[in-house]
C-alpha positions in Angstrom: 0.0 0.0 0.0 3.1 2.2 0.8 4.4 1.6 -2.5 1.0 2.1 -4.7 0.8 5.4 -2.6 4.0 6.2 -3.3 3.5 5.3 -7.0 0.3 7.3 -7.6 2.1 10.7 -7.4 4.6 9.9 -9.5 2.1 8.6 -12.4 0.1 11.6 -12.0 3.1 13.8 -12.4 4.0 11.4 -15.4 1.1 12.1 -16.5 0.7 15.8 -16.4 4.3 15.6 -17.8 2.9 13.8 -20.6 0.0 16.1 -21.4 2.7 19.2 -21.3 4.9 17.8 -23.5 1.9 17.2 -25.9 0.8 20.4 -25.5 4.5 22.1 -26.2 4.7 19.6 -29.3 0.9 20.9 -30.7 1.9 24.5 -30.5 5.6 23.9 -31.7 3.5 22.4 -34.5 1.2 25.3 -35.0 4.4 27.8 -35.0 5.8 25.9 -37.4 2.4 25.9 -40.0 2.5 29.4 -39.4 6.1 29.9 -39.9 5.6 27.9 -42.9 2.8 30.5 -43.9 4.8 33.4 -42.9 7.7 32.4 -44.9 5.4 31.6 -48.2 3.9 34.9 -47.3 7.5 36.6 -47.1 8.4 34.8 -50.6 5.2 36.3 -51.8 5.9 39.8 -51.3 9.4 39.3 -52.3 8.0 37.9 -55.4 5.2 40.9 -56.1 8.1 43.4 -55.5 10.8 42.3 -58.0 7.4 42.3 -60.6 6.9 45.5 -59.4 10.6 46.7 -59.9 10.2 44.5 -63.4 7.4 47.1 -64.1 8.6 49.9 -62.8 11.5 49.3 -65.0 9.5 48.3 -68.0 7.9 51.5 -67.8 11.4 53.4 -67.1 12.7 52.0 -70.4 9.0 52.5 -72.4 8.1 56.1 -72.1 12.2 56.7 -72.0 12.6 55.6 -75.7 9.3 57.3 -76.2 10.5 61.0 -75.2 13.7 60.2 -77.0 13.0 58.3 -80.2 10.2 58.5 -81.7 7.2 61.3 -82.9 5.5 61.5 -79.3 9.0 63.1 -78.0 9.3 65.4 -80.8 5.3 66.6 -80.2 6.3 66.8 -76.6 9.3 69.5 -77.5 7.2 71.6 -80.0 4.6 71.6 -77.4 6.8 72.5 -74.2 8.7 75.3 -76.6 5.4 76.9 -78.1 4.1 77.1 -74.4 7.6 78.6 -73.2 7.2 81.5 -76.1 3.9 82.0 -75.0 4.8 82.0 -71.3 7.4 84.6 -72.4 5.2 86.9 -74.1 2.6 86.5 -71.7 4.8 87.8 -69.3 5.4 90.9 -70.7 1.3 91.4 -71.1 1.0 91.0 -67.2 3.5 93.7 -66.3 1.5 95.7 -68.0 -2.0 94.2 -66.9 -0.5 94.6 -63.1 0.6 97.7 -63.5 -3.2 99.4 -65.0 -5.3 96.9 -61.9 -6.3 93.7 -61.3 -5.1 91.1 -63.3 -7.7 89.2 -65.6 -9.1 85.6 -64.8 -7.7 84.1 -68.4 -4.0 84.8 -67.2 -4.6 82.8 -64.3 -6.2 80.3 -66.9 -3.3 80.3 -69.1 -0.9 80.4 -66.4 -2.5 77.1 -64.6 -2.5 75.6 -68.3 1.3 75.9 -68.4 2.0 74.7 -64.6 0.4 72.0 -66.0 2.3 71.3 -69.2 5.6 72.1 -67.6 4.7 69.6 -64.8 3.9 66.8 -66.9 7.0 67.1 -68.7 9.6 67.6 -65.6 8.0 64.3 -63.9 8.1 62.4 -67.1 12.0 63.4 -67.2 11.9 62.9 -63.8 10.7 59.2 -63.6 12.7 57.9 -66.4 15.9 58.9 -65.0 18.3 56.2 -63.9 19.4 58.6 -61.5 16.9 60.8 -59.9 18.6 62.5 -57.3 21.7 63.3 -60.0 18.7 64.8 -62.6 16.8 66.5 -60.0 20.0 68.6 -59.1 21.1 68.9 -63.0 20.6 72.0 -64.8 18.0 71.2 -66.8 16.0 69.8 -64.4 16.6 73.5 -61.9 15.8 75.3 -65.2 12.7 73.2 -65.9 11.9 73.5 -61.5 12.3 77.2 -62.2 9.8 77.7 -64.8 7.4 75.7 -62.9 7.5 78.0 -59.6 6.0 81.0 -60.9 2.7 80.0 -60.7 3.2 80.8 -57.1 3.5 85.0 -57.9 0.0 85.1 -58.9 -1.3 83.9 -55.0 1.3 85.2 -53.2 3.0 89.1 -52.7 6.2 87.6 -54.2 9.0 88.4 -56.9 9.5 85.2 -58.7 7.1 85.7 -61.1 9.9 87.2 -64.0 11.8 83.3 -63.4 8.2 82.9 -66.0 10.9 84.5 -68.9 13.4 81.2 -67.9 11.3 78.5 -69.8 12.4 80.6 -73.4 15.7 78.0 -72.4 13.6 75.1 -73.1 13.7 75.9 -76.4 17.1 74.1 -76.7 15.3 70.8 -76.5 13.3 71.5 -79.7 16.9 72.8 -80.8 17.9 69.7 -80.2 15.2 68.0 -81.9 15.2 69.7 -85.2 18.9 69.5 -85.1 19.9 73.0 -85.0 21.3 72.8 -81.6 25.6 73.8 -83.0 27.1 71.2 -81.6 30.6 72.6 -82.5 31.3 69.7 -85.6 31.3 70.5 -89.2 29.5 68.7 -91.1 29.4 67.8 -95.2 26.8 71.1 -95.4 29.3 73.6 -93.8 27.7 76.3 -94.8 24.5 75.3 -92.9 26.3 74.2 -90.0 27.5 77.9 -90.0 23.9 79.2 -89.8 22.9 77.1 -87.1 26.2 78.5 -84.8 24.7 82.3 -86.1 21.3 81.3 -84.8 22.9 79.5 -81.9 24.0 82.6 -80.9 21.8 85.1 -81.5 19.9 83.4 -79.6 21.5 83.2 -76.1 22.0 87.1 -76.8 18.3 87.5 -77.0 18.0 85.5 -74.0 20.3 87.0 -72.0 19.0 90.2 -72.6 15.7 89.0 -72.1 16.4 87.9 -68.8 18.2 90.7 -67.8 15.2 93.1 -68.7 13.2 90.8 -66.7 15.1 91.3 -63.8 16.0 95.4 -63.9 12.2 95.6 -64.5 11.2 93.4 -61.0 14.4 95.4 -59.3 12.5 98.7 -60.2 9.7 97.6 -59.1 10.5 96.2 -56.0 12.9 99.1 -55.1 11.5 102.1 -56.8 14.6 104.6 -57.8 17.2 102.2 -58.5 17.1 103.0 -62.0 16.5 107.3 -63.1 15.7 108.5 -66.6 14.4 111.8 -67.9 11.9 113.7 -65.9 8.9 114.8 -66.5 6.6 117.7 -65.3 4.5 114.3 -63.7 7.2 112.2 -62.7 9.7 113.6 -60.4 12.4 110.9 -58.6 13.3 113.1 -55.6 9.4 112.9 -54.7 8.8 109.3 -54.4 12.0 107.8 -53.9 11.5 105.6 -50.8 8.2 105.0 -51.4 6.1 102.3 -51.3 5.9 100.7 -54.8 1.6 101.1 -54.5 2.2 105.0 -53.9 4.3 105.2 -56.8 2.9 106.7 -59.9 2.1 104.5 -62.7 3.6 107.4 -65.3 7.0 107.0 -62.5 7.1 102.9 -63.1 9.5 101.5 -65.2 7.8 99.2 -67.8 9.3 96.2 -69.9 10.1 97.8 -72.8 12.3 100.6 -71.2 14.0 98.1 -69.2 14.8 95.8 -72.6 16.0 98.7 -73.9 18.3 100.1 -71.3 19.4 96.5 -71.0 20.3 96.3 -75.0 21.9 99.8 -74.9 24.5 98.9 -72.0 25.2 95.3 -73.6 25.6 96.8 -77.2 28.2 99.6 -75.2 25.9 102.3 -76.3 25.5 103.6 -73.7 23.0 106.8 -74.2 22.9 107.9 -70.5 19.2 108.4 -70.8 18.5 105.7 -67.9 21.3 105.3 -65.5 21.1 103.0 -62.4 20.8 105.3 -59.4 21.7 103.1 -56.4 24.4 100.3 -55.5 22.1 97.6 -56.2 21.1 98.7 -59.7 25.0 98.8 -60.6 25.1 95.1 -59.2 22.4 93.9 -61.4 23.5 95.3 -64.5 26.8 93.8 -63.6 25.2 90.1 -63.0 23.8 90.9 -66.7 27.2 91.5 -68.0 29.1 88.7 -66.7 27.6 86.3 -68.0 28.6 87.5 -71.7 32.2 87.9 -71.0 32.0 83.4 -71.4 29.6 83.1 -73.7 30.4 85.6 -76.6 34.2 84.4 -77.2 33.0 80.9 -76.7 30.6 81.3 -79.3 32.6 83.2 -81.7 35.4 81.1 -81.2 33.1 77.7 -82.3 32.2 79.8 -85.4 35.3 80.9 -86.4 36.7 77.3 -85.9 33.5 75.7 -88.3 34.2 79.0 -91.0 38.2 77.7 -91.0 36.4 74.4 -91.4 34.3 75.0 -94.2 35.0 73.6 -97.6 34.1 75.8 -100.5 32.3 72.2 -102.2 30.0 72.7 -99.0 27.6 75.2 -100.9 24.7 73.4 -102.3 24.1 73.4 -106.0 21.8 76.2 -107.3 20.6 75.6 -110.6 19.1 77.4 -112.9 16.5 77.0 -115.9 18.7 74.3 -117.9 18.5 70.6 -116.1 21.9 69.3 -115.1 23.1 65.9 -114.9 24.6 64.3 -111.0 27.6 62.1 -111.2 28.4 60.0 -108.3 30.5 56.8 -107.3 34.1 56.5 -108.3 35.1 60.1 -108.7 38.2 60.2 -109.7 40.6 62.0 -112.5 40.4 59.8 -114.5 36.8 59.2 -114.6 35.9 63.1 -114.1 38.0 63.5 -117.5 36.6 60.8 -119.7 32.8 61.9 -118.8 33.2 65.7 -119.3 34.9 65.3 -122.6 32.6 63.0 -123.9 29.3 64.6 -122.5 30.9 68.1 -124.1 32.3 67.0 -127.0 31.5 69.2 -130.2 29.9 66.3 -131.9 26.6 66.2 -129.5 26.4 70.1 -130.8 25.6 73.1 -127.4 25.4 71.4 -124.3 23.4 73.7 -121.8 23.2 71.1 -119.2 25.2 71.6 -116.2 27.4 68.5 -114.8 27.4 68.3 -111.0 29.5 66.0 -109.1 29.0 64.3 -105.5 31.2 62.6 -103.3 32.2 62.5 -100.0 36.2 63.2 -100.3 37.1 66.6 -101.0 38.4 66.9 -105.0 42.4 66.5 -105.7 44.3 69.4 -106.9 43.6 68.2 -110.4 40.1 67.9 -110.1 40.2 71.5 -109.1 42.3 72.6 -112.2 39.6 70.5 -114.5 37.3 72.3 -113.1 38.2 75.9 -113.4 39.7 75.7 -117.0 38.1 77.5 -119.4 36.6 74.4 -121.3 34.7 73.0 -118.1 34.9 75.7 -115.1 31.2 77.3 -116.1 29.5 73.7 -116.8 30.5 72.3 -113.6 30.4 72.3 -109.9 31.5 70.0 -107.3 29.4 69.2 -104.1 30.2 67.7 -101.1 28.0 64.6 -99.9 26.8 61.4 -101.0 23.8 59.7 -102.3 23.1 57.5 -99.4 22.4 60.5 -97.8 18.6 62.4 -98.7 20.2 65.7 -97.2 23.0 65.3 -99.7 20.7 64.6 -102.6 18.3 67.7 -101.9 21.5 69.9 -102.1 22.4 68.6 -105.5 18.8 69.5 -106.4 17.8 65.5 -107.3 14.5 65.9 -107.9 15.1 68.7 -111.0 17.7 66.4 -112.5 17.5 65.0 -115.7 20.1 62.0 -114.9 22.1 60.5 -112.3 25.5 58.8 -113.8 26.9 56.4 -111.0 30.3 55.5 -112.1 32.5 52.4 -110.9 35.9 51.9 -111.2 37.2 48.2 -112.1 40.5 49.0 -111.4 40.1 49.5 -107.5 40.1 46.3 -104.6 37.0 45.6 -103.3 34.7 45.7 -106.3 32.3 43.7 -105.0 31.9 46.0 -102.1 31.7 48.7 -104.9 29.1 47.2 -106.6 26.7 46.7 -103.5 27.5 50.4 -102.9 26.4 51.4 -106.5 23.1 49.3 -105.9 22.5 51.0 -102.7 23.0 54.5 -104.0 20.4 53.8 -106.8 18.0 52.6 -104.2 18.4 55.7 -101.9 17.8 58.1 -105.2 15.2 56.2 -106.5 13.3 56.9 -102.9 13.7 60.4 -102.9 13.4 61.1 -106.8 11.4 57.8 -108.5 11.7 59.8 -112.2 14.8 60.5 -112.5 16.5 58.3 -114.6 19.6 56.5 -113.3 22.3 55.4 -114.9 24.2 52.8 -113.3 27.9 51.0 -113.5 28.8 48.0 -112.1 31.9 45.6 -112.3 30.7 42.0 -111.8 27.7 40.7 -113.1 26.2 39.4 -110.1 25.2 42.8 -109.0 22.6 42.1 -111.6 20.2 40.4 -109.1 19.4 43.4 -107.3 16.5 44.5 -109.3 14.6 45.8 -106.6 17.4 49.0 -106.4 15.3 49.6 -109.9 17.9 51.3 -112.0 17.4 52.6 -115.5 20.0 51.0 -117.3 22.9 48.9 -116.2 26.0 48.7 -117.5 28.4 45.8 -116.5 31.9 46.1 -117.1 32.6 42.4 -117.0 29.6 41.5 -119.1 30.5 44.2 -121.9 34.5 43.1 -121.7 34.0 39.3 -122.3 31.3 40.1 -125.1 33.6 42.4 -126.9 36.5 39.6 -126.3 34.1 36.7 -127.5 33.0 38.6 -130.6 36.6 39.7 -131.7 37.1 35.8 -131.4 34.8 35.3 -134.0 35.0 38.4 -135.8 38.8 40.0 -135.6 38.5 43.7 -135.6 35.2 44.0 -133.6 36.7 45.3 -130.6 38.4 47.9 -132.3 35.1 48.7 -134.7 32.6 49.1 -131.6 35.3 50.6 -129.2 35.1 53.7 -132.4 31.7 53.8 -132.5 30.8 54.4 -128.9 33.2 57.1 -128.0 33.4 60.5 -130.3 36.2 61.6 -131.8 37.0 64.8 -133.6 38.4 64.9 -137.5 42.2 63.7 -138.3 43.7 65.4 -141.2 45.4 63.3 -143.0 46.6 65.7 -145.8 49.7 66.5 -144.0 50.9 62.8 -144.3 53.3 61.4 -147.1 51.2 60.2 -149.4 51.8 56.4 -149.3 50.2 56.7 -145.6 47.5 59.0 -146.2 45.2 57.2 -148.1 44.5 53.9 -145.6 44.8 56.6 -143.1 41.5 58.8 -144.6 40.2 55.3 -145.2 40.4 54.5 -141.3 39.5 58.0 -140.0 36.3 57.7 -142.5 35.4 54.6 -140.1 36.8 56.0 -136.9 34.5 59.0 -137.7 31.4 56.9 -137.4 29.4 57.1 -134.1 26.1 55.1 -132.6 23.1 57.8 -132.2 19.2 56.3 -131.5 16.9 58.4 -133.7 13.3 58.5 -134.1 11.9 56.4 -137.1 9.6 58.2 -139.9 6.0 55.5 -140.3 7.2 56.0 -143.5 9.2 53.0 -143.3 6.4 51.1 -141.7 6.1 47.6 -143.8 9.6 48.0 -145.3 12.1 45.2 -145.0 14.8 46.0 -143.0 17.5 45.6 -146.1 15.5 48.3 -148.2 15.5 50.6 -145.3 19.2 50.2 -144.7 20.0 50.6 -148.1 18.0 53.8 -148.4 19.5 55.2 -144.8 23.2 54.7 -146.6 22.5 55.7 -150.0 20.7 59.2 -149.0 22.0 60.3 -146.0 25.3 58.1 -145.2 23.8 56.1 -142.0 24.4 52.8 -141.4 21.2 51.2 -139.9 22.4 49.0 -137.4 18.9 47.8 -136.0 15.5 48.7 -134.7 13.7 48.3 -131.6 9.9 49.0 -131.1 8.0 50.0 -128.3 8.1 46.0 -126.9 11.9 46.1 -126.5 12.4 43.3 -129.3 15.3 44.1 -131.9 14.2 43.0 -135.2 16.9 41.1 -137.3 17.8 42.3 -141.0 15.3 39.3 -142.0 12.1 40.5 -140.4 10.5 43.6 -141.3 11.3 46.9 -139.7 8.1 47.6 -138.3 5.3 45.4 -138.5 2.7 48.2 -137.9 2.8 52.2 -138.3 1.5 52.2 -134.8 4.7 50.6 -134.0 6.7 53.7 -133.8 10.4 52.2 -133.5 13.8 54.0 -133.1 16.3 53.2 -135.1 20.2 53.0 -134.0 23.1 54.3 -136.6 26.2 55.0 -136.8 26.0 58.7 -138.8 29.2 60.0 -140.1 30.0 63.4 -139.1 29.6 66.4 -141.2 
């Protein structure tokens, strides 16, 4: 009995033990379901926030690209620059609508209507900016910030209201844009590159001096007698200086266009004397005006002077006139320069009125130049900076009022199938800006003939004409030497000065050297006729050799078919005419 008593509180004690230890293991279990939860909870948010950062960042790099490439960022800049000439121009209005009363509900309109715009814009900037706190202290962004605090001057008794005249800055953007922005690099148009540097700088002179009337207008006001000019029986200094500006007469007030031009008259060194600052701190605010032109005008004379040393006299665009001109492009070398102009102007293709322009990207050699201002060529010609791939290049050459483009390729150069690809691509980039031009174009190997799409007039492929000519003169000895003379002219040889046992198989040659291929129009007379008939006529009457005849299809008949099998047909007929 001792021992079952002695037992029973120890079982008990087991017991409760037992039910403890059960209970510690439920709730370690319950933790660890809610740890479990917490933890998928944790992963959760982790989870939603690196999707927000993924959008965030999404967005970051959307409406970036957006404001920077495409139409939507150019409409933004023509919108933010119109509202900053109008911001600009309505602050001169109010100086004068505060000065006569109460200012007018539709300024506060139109000034809430800009707050707006400008804010939109500076928090677009704002939020796609990799580093905000680096943008937000930029000087853009305090020029932007600036432009948007004026607002305030219409609600509260406060002087800001000129920082309205900052947002004209924002017109560099638009600058920008457009690109007329002088970014201090010539370019191939150096003469336009010059006009944008003119601009560029006119216009921080006009802002400047804006500014600065903006500022000795709010000094005058603010602190009336700072700036004296004439008097008048109504206006008297002495008798309101240190006044209250509200008990100074409105007749007494200086308005914005006094204090733009006493600003322009001390900048410009002038220096009338009609309106003199009176006080210390109108002397200091003329001289915060001043300063700032002592770093800009050298800087910006010194960036146009360095693009006018720059400039290249083949910068100038071509200006035509009322005869069509002809654009030669590619390989434009010597060499090539030469054989063109002396075959385009030679005698036998009677008054050439058509000017010869020539494009490329290298500046001309010294012998270029010299071909160019002889006598024979120096009025015909003209020598332009540029090249086709380019459609600002093409408008300077005047493309679209040309009657041909002559793209020449030289074989004789490495890399001729890198040529070739070049010559293709330049007839697709004139084709797009002038589809009726007609376009001449020279290649080297025949494969460049595939690329139909660059849709070229005619083609000429040196390889393909060389091994013809080779293959023929295989067959027929001479042929090379017989088509070589007929395709290029050549003036008279007189042969009378010749001993006589050379000068007759010499007249004999030059008779045939003489001979050169021209495409004339057909008379319907000769509509039905075989083609031997016609020829025979062509040599007997007028010395032409009737080589053949192509109709309206494109099919060359062959001295057995007829020469035109209808009167509608209206062929052309190729000859080689002797020269009279």
């Amino acid at each position: 009995a001792g021992v079952a008593g002695a037992a029973a509180p120890s079982a008990r004690a087991s017991a409760k033990e037992q039910e403890e230890s059960e209970k510690q293991s439920k709730r370690v279990s319950q933790d660890g379901v809610s740890l479990d939860k917490l933890a998928k909870k944790a992963q959760n948010l982790v989870s939603d926030s690196n999707d927000n950062e993924d959008v965030v960042a999404f967005a970051q790099a959307w409406l970036g690209n957006k404001l920077t490439n495409s139409k939507f960022g150019f409409y933004n800049d023509t919108v933010q620059t119109v509202f900053s000439f109008l911001a600009c121009i309505m602050y001169i209005v109010s100086t004068y609508l505060e000065s006569a009363g109460e200012i007018p509900w539709w300024l506060y309109v139109f000034e809430w209507v800009v707050f707006v715009v400008f804010v939109t814009d500076y928090l677009m900037h704002l939020f796609v900016a990799d580093n905000k706190f680096a943008h937000f202290f930029s000087s853009s962004a305090l020029l932007d910030l600036a432009s948007i605090l004026p607002i305030i001057s219409l609600y509260v008794d406060t002087s800001i209201g000129f920082l309205r005249i900052l947002r004209l800055f924002r017109i560099f953007r638009v600058m920008r844009s457009f690109g007329t922005a002088g970014s201090g690099t010539p370019s191939a148009d150096g003469a336009a590159t010059v006009s944008r540097q003119v601009g560029v700088l006119a216009f921080k002179l006009v802002a400047i001096v804006f500014i600065g009337a903006g500022i000795v207008h709010s000094v005058e006001l603010w602190f009336p007698g700072s700036y004296r000019w004439p008097e008048s029986e109504t206006c008297i200094f002495e008798r309101y200086a240190g006044l209250p500006r509200h008990e100074v007469p409105p007749d007494c007030r200086m308005d914005f266009i006094q204090a733009a031009y006493f600003v322009i008259i001390t900048v410009t060194t002038v220096g009338f004397g009609d309106i003199i600052p009176s006080d210390n701190l109108g002397r200091v605010v003329i001289l915060a005006v001043l300063l700032p032109l002592f770093n800009i005008i050298p800087h910006e004379i010194s960036v146009l002077t360095e693009l006018m040393d720059k400039q290249s006299k083949y910068s100038a665009p071509f200006r035509g006139g009322v005869a069509p001109h002809v654009v030669v492009c590619g390989d434009v070398s010597y060499s090539t320069v030469l054989a063109f102009l002396q075959e385009f102007f030679h005698p036998d293709h009677g008054d050439q009125l058509m000017k010869v322009v020539f494009l490329s990207p290298q500046e001309p050699s010294s012998a270029i130049e010299g071909l160019m201002t002889s006598s024979l060529f120096g009025d015909k010609t003209q020598y332009v900076l540029g090249t086709p791939l380019s459609t600002a290049d093409l408008n300077r050459v005047d493309i679209t009022r040309a009657a041909a483009v002559f793209i020449l390729t030289s074989p004789f150069k490495p890399d001729v199938a890198y040529r070739d690809a070049t010559a293709v691509l330049m007839v697709k980039s004139i084709r797009t800006v002038s589809p009726w031009t007609q376009v001449f174009c020279q290649v080297v190997n025949a494969e460049a003939r595939r690329h139909e799409w660059a849709q070229w007039d005619h083609l000429l492929c040196l390889q393909e004409l060389r091994m013809g000519i080779l293959a023929k003169s295989a067959v027929c000895p001479g042929f090379s030497t017989l088509i070589s003379n007929l395709i290029m002219s050549s003036t008279d040889f007189d042969a009378s000065r010749l001993p006589r046992r050379d000068r007759r198989w010499t007249e004999e040659y030059a008779a045939g050297y003489g001979q050169e291929v021209y495409s004339v129009e057909f008379s319907s007379h000769f509509t039905g006729s075989l083609f031997s008939v016609v020829a025979n006529r062509c040599y007997n009457l007028f010395g032409v050799c009737l080589i053949g005849v192509e109709t309206t299809t494109g099919r060359a008949l062959s001295p057995e078919e007829r020469a035109a099998s209808s009167s509608s047909a209206g062929g052309q007929g190729a000859a080689a005419a002797r020269r009279k």
